[in-house]
TITOR-475962 format. One line per 10 residues: number of its first residue (from 1); for each residue y negated, x, z negated of C-alpha. Coordinates in nm, 4 decimals. Example, Ala and Ser with C-alpha at 12.3 -4.5 7.8 and 13.67 -1.06 7.14 Angstrom:
! residues 2
1> 0.4500,1.2300,-0.7800 | 0.1060,1.3670,-0.7140 .
***
This chain:
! residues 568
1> -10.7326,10.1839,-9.6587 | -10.3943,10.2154,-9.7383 | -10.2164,10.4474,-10.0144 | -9.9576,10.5423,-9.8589 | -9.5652,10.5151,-9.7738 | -9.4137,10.2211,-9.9643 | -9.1187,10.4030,-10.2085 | -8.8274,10.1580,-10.2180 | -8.8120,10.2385,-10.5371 | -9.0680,10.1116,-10.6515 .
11> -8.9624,9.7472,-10.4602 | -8.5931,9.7689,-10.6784 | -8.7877,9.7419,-11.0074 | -8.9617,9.4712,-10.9308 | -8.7276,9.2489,-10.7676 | -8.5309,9.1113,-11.0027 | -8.8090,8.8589,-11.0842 | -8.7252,8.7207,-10.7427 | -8.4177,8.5577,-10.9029 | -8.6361,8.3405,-11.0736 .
21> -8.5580,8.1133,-10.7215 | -8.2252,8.0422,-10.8680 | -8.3667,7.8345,-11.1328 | -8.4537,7.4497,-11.1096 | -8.8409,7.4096,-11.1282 | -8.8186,7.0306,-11.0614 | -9.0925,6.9402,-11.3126 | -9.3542,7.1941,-11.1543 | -9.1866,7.0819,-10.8054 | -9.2621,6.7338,-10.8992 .
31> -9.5991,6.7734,-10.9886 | -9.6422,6.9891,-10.6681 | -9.4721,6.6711,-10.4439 | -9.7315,6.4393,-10.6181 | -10.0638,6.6430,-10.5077 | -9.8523,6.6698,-10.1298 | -9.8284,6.3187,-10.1266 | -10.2767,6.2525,-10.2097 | -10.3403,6.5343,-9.9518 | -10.1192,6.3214,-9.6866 .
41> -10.2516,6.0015,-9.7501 | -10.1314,5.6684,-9.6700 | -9.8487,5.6710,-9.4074 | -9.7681,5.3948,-9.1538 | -9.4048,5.2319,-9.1618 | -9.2410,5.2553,-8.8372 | -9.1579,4.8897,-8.8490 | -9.3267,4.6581,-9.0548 | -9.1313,4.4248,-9.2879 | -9.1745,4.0457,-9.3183 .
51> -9.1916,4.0106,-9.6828 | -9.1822,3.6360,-9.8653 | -9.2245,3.5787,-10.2179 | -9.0377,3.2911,-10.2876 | -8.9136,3.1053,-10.6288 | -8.6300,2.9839,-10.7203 | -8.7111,2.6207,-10.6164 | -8.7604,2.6939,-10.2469 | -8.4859,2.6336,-10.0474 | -8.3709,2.9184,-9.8691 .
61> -8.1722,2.7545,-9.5966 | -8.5806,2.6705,-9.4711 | -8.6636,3.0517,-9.5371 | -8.4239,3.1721,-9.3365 | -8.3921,2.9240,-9.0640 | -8.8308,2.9716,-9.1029 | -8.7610,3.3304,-9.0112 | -8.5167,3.2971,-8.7111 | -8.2364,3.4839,-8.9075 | -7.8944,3.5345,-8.6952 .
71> -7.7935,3.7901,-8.8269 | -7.7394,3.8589,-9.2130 | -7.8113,4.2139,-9.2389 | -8.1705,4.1080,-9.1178 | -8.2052,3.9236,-9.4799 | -8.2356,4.1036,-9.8138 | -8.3096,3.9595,-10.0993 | -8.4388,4.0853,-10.4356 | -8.3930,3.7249,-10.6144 | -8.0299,3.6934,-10.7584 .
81> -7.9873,3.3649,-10.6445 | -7.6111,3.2857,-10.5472 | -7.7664,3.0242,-10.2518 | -7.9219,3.3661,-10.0586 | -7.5505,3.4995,-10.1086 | -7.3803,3.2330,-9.9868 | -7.6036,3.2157,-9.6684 | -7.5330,3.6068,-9.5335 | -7.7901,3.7609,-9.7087 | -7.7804,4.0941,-9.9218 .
91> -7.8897,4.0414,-10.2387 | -7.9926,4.3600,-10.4794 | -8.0847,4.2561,-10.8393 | -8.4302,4.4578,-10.9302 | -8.4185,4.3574,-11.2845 | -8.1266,4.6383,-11.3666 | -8.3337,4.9051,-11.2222 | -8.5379,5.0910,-11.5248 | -8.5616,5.4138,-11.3067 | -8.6610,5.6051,-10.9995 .
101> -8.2885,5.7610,-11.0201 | -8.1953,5.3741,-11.0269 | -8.4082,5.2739,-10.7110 | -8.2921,5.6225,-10.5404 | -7.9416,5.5215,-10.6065 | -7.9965,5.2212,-10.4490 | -8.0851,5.3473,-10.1284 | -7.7645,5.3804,-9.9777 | -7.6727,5.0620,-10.0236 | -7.9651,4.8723,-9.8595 .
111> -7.9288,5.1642,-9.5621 | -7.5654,5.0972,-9.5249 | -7.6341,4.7263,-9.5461 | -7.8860,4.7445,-9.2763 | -7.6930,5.0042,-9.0155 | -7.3756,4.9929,-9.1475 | -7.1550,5.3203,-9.2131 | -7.2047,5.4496,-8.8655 | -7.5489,5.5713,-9.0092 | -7.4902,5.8324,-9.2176 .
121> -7.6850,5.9116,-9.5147 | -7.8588,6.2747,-9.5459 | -7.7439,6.4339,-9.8552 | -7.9106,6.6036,-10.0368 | -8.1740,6.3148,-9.9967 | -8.4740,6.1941,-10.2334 | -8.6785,5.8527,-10.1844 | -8.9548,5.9003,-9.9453 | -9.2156,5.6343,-10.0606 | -9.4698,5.5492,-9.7830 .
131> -9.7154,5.5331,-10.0945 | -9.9331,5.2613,-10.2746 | -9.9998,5.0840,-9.9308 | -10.0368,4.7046,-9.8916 | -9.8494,4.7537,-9.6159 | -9.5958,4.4645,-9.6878 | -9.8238,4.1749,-9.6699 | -9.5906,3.9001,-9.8164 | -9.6810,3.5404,-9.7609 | -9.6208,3.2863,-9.9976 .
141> -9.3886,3.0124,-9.9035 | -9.4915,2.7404,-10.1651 | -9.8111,2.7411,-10.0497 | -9.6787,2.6638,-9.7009 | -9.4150,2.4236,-9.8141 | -9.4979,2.1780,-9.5735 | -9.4764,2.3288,-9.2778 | -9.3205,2.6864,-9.3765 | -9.1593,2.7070,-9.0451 | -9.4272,2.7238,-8.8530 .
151> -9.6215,2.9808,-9.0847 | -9.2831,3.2292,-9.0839 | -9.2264,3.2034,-8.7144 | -9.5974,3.2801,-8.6479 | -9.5593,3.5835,-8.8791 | -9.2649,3.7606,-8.7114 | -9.3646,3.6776,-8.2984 | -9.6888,3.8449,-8.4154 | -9.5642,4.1447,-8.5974 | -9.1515,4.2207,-8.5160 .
161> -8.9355,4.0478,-8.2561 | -8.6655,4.1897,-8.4559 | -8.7363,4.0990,-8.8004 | -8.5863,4.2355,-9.1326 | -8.6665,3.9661,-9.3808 | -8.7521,4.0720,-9.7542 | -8.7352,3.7960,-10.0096 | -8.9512,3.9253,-10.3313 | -8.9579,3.7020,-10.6486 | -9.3000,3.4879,-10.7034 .
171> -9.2786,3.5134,-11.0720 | -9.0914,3.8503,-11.1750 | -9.1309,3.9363,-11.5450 | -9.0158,4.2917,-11.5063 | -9.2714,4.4261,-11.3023 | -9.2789,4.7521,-11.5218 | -9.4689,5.0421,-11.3660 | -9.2905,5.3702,-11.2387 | -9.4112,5.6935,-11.2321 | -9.3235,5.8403,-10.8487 .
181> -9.4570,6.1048,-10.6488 | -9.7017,5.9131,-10.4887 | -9.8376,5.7686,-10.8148 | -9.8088,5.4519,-11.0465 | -9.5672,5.1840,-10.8745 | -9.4510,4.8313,-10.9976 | -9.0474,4.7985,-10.9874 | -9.1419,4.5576,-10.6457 | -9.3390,4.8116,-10.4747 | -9.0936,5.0489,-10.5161 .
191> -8.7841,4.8783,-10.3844 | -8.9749,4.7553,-10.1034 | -9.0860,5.1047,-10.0140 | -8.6978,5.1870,-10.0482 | -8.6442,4.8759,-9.8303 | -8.8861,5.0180,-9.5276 | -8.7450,5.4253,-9.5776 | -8.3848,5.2339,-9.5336 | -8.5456,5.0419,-9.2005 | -8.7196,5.3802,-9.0865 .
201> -8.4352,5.5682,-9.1397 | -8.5737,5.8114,-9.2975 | -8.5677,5.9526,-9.6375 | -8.7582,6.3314,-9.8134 | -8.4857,6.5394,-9.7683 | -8.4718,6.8156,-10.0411 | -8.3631,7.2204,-9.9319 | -8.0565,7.3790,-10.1154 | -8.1205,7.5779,-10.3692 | -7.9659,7.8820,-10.2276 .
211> -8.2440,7.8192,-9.9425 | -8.5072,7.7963,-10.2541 | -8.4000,8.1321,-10.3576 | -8.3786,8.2835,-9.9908 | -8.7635,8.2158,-9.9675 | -8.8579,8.3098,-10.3316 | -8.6613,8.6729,-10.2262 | -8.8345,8.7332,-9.9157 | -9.1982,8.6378,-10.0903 | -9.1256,8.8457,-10.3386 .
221> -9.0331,9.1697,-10.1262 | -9.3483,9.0787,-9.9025 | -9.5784,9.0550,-10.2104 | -9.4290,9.3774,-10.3768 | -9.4601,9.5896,-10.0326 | -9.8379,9.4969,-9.9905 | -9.8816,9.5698,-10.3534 | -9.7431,9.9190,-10.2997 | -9.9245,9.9587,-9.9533 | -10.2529,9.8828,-10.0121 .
231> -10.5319,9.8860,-10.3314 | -10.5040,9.6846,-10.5876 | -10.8350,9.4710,-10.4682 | -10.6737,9.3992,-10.0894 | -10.3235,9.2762,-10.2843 | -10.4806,9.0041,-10.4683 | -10.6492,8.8798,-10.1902 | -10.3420,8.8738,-9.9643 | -10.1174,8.7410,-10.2680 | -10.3538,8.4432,-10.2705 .
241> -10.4258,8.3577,-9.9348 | -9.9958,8.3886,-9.8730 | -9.9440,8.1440,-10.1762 | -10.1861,7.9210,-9.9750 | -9.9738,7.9913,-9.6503 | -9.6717,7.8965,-9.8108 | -9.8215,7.5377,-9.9513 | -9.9295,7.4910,-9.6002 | -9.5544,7.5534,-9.4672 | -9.4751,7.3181,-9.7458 .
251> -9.7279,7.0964,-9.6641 | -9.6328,7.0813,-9.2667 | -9.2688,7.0669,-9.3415 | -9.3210,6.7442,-9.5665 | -9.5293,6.5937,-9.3627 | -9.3912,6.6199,-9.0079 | -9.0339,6.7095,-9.0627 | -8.9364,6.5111,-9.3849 | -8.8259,6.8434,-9.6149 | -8.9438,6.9034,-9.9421 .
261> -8.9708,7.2686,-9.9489 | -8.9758,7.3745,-10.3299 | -9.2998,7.6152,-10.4048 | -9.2745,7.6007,-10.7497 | -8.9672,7.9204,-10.7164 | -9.1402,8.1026,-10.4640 | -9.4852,8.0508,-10.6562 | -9.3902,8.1866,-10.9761 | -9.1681,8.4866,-10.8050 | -9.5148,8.5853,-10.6400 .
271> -9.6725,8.6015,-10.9569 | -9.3829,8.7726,-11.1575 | -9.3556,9.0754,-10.8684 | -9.7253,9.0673,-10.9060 | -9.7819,9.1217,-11.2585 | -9.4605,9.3380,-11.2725 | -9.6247,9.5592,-10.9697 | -9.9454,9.5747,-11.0833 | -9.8377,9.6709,-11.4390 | -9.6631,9.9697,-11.3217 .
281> -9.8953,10.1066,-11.0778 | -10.1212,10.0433,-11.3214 | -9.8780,10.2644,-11.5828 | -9.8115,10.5421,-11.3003 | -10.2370,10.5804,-11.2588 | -10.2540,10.6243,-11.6751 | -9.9858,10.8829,-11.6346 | -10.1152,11.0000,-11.3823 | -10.4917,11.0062,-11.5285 | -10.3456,11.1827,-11.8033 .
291> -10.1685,11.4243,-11.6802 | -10.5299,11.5092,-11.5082 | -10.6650,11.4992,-11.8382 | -10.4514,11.7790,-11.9806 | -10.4894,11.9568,-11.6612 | -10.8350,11.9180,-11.7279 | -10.8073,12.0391,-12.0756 | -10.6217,12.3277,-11.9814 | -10.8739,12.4541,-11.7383 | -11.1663,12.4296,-11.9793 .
301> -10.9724,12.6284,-12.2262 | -10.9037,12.8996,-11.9838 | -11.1859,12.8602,-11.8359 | -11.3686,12.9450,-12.2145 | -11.1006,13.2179,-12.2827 | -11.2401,13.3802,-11.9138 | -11.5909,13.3549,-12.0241 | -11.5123,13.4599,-12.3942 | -11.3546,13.7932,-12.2576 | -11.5883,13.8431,-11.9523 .
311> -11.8455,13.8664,-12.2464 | -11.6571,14.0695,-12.4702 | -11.5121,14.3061,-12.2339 | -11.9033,14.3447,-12.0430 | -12.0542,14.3552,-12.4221 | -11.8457,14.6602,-12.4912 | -11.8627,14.8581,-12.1654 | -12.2435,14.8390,-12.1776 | -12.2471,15.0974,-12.4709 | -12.0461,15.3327,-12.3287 .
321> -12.1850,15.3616,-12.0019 | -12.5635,15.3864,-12.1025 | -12.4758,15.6564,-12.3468 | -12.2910,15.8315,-12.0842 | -12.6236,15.7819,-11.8241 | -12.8272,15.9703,-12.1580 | -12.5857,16.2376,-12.1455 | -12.6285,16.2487,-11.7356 | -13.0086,16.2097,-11.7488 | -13.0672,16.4766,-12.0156 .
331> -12.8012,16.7253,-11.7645 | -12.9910,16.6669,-11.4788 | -13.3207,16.7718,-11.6859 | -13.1724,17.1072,-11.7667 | -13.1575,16.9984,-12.1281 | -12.8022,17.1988,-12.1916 | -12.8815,17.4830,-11.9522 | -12.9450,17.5202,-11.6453 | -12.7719,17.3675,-11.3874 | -12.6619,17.4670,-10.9813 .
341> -12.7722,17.2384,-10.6855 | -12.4168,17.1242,-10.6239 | -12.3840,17.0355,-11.0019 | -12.7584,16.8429,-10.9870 | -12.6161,16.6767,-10.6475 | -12.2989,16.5498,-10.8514 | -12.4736,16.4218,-11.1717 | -12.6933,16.2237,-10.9618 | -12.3739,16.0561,-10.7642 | -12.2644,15.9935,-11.1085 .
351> -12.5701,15.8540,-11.2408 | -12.6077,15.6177,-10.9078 | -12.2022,15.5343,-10.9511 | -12.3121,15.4411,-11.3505 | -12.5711,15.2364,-11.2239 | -12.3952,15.0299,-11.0179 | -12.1460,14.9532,-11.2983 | -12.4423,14.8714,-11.5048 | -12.5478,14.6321,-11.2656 | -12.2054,14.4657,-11.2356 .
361> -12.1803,14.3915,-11.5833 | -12.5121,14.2722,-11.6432 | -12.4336,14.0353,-11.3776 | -12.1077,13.9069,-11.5011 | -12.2967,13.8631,-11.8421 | -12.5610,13.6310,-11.6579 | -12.2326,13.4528,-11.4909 | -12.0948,13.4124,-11.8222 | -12.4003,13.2507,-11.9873 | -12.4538,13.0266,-11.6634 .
371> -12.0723,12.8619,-11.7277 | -12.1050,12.8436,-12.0756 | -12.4662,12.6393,-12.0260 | -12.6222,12.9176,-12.2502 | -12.8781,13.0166,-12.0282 | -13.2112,12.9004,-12.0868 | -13.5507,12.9112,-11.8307 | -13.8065,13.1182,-12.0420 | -14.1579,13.0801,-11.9018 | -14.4653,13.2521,-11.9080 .
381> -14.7848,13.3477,-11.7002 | -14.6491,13.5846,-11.4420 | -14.7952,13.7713,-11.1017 | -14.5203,13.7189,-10.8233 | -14.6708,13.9984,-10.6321 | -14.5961,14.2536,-10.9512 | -14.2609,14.1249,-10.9594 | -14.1831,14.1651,-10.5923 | -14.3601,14.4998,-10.5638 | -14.1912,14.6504,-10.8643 .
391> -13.8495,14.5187,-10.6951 | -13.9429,14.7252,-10.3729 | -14.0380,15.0281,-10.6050 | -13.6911,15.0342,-10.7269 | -13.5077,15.0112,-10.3742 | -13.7446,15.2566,-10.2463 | -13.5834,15.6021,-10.3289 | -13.2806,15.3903,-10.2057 | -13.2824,15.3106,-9.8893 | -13.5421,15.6205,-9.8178 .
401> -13.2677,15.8463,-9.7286 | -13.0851,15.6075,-9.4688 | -13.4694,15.5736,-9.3031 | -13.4911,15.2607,-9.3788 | -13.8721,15.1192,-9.4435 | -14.0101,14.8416,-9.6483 | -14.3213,14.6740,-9.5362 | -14.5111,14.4595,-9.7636 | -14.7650,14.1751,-9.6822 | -14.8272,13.9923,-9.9788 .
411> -15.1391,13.7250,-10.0325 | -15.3219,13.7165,-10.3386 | -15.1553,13.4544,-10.6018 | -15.2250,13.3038,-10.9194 | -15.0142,13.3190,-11.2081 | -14.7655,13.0994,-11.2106 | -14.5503,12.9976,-11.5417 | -14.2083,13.1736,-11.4442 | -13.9025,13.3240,-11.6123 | -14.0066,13.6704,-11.5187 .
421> -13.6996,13.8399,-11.5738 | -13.5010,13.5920,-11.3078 | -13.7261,13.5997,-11.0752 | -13.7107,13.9662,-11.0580 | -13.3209,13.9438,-11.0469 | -13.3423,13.7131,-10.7391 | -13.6077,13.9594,-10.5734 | -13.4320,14.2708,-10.6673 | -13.0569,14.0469,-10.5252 | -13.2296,13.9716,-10.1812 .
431> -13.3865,14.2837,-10.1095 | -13.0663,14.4835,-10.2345 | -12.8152,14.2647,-9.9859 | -13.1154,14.3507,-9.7207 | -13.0480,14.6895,-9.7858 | -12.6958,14.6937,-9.7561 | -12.6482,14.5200,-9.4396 | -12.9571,14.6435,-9.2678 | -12.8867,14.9465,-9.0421 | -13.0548,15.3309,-9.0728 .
441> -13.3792,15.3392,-8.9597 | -13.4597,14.9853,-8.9323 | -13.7645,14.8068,-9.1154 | -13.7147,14.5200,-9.4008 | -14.0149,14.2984,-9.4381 | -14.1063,14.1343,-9.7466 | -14.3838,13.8865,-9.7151 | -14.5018,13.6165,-10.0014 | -14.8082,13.3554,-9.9896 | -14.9242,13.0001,-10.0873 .
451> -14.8839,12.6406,-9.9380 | -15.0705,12.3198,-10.0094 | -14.8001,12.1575,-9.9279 | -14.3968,12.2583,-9.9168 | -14.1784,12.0965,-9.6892 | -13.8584,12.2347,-9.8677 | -13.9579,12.1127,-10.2011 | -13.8332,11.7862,-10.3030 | -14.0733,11.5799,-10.3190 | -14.3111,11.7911,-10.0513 .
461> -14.5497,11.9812,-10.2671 | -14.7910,12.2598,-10.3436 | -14.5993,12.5677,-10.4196 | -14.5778,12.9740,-10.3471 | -14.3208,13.1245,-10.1525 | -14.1738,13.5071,-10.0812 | -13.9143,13.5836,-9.8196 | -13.7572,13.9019,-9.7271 | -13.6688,13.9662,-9.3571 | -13.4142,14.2214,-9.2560 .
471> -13.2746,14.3368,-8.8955 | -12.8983,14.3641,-8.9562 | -12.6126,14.1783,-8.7817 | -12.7131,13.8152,-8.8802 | -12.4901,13.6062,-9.0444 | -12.2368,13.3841,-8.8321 | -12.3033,13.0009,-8.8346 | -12.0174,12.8957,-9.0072 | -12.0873,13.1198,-9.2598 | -12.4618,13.0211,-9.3572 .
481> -12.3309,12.7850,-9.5839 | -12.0958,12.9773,-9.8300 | -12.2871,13.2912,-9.8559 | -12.4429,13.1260,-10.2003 | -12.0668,13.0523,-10.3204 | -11.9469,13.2790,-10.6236 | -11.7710,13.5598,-10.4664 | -11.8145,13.5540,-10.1321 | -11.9132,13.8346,-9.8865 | -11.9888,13.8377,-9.4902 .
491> -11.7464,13.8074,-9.2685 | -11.9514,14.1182,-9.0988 | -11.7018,14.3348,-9.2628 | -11.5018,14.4636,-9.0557 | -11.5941,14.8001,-8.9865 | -11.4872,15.0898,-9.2164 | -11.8743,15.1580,-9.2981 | -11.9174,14.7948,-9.3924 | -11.6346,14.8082,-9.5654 | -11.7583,15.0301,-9.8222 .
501> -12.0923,14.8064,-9.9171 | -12.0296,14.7866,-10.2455 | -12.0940,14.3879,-10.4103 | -11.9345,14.1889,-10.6360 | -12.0061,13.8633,-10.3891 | -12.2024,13.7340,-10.7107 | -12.5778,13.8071,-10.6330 | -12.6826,13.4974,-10.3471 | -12.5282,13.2529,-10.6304 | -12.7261,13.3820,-10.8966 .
511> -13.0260,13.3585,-10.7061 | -12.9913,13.0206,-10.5700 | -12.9529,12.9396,-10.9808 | -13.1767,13.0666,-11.0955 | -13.4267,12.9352,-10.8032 | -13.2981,12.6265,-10.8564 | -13.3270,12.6304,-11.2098 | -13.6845,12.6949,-11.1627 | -13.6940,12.3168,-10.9547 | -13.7252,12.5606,-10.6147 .
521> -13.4991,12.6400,-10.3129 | -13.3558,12.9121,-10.1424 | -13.3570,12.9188,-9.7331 | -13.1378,13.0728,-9.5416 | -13.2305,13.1777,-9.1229 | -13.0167,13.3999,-8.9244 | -12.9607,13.5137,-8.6050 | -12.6205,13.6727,-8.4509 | -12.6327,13.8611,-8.1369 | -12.5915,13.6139,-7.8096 .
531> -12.6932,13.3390,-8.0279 | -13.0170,13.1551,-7.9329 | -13.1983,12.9500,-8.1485 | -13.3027,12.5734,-8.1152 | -13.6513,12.5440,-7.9471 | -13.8669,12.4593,-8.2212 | -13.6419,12.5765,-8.5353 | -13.7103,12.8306,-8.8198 | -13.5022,13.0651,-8.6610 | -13.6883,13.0849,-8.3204 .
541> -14.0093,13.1610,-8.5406 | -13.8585,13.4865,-8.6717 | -13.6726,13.6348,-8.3508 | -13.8125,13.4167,-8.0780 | -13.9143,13.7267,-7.8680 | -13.6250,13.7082,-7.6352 | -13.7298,14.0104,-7.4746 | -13.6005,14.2038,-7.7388 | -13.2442,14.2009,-7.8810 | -13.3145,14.1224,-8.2472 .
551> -13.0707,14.0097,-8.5028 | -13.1416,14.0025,-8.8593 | -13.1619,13.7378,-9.1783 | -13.4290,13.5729,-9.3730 | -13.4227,13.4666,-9.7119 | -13.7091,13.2416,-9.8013 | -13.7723,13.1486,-10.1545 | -13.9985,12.8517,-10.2504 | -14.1119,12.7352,-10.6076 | -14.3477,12.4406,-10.7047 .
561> -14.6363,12.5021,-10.8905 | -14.5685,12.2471,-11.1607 | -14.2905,12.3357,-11.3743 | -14.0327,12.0373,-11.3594 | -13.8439,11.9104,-11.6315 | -13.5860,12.1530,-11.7287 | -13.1969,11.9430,-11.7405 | -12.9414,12.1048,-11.9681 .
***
């Protein structure tokens, strides 16, 4: 998953801890070259030495002449003896050298001794120790004093037929110990080991640091893009596993190709754009959460200053309007005098006009008690069937004069613990949006009954159940669902007689509340014209008689027997 386009931006302020690779890290880099050197292991010389550890008794006229030595650059000699000078042989005193910048100092001297200038000498260059190997074998010539010759020659036909001869002191009383990359070393191990790189030709060669900083720079940027790119979780993985990639590069070019490549630079770069990077994402989110928060804030106190005036405004118009419905009522009774047909014909528009209001703002009251959490389920022992046949009382004068009848089959119920007065309002919201959409002269059924067991209740249970069937237009499928959203009204509404059904688009959401509140559910089944239900479905139960053209809408309401535990 990523978050989306990286901002360069965002990459220039972060950088700058990329310049970190301009600094010398060459403790860390060190320490890093030491575990490099324990993961590599010992390493073979290219051409093994013959190394004799000789005193100053033995003469070395039989040493060399033991060893076949023509040439004097095949002879070096760590005992300063003037005799292995005078004989051809380079002679390096190890008893000056205190350090590893000593020993690496001395390097050129035993590889120009060896080769000769025509060699040249990589630079910048470090001491590449083959390790703590016994790979120099040296044989003692007092023991062999008798017949050294034959011992020395037998050592070099076996091992070199071009020998370089090493002549270590037998008893050397500064064999101090060095610290080196490849661990504790006496002063003798070490300038052998500088002996063989000088024989090998080889030596660690160390990058620039310009090169250190090129690959700390393009880390960095690679780091900071991914961090920018992707979540948080995904960065740290990659930022890991590509600090491992790099110590294998390292590792590889080390090993094979004789570079130390410098991690420690790149290393801490990856970590600095890392923490910088993750810092400020981390600062934009907490801006970013709390400018949400405010947001937030803001809409809850609009949202209360809505409520507070929906109630205050409704609150005040209900006086009003029911003393002006007295004043109507007592009219149309003759009460003032009497009255002509066309004036009785008026008050009664007025007094249906009034009661539509009245309606209205009752129901924005409920809507404002709903979002303010004010609104509380108030149970008691109640008979469905009165409720549902006092609903259909009400409609009845109603939809009388459009032709429109209401049949009733309802089975005989117990009473059930309900909130009496929403129940009716979810009756009297069905049977009224029934009414509306349902054309003259057609029939609206309203049906109720009782069920062991309730496949729409969750979990399946015994419960009672009412629906109201009408025979209008059907709703379309891609409607079904947002009918029970606040303020919505059918699509159906296009002609200029629907048009004028009158609704506030509030009465299917109040129902399926207040059902709901009650731990029941609301069902929806329609059927459009040309639409043909799925064999088997709801739908095909209530206008499966292809035969005849019949659209309409059902609105099934469940409710479980046992009250459920009422959440705030």
């Amino acid at each position: 998953m990523r978050l989306g386009p990286f901002h360069p931006t965002s990459l220039l302020r972060i950088l700058p801890a990329a310049f970190v690779g301009l600094l010398p890290f060459n403790i860390l880099d060190g320490a890093l070259l030491r575990v490099q050197y324990s993961i590599r292991g010992e390493r073979i010389p290219g051409q093994r030495l013959t190394v004799i550890q000789a005193s100053e008794s033995d003469n070395p006229s039989a040493l060399i002449e033991g060893a076949k030595i023509v040439n004097p650059k095949q002879c070096i000699s760590f005992i300063p003896d003037l005799n292995f000078r005078r004989l051809g042989c380079q002679v390096f005193d190890l008893t000056q050298k205190f350090s590893l910048d000593s020993y690496e100092s001395l390097y050129p001297f035993i590889h120009t001794a060896i080769y000769g200038v025509e060699h040249p000498i990589p630079d910048p260059y470090s001491i590449s120790f083959y390790g703590k190997l016994p790979v120099f074998n040296p044989l003692r010539a007092s023991l062999y004093s008798y017949k050294v010759h034959e011992v020395i020659r037998g050592k070099i036909e076996s091992e070199n037929d071009s020998p370089i001869l090493v002549v270590i002191p037998e008893n050397f009383n500064n064999k101090f110990r060095l610290e080196t990359p490849a661990g504790f070393m006496t002063s003798i191990d070490v300038g052998l080991n500088v002996v063989g790189n000088a024989v090998d030709k080889i030596s660690l060669k160390i990058f620039s640091r310009y090169t250190q900083f090129l690959v700390s720079l393009a880390s960095a940027t690679i780091v900071a893009w991914v961090l920018y790119t992707y979540p948080i979780f995904l960065t740290l993985l990659f930022t890991l596993i590509f600090a491992g990639f790099l110590f294998v590069v390292a590792m590889i070019s080390f090993d094979k190709a004789g570079y130390q490549l410098p991690l420690a630079a790149p290393w801490i770069s990856i970590v600095s754009v890392y923490l910088l990077g993750l810092s400020d994402r981390l600062d934009k989110r907490e801006r970013k959460d709390w400018a949400l928060d405010q947001k937030a804030q803001n809409l809850v106190q609009l949202d209360e200053m809505r409520n507070n005036f929906l109630s205050l405004v409704s609150h005040d118009l209900k006086t009003p309007i029911a003393r002006m419905q007295s004043v109507l009522e007592r009219l149309s009774r003759g009460e003032f005098g009497s009255i002509t047909q066309a004036q009785s014909e008026s008050i009664s528009k007025i007094l249906s006009a009034s009661g539509d209001l009245q309606r209205t703002i009752s129901t924005l009251l409920i809507l404002s008690r709903i979002e303010s959490r004010d609104l509380r389920i108030k149970r008691e022992p109640t008979d469905l069937n009165e409720i549902l046949q006092t609903c259909v009382e009400q409609h009845q004068q109603a939809v009388k004069d459009r032709g429109i009848r209401i049949v009733t089959d309802f089975e005989p119920l117990f009473l059930l613990d309900l909130d009496k007065g929403l129940i009716a309002e979810v009756a009297s919201n069905i049977l009224d949006n029934a009414a509306r959409y349902s054309p003259d002269g057609s029939t609206i059924r309203l049906k109720s009954g009782e069920l062991s067991v309730c496949p729409e209740l969750s979990p399946p249970q015994e419960g009672i159940w009412f629906e109201i069937q009408d025979e209008g237009p059907g709703i379309p499928a891609e409607e079904r669902d947002r009918v029970f959203q606040k303020f919505v009204r059918g699509v159906q509404e296009s002609t200029p007689s629907q048009l004028s059904i009158k609704g506030t688009g509030l009465g299917l959401y109040l129902s399926k509340f207040f059902v709901e509140k009650h731990g029941g559910v609301v069902s929806l089944y329609s059927k459009t014209p040309g639409e043909i239900p799925p064999p088997g479905s709801p739908q095909e139960q209530y206008f499966g008689d292809f035969s005849i053209p019949r659209t309409g809408t059902v609105f099934r309401v469940t409710l479980p027997i046992e009250a459920p535990v009422e959440t705030p």
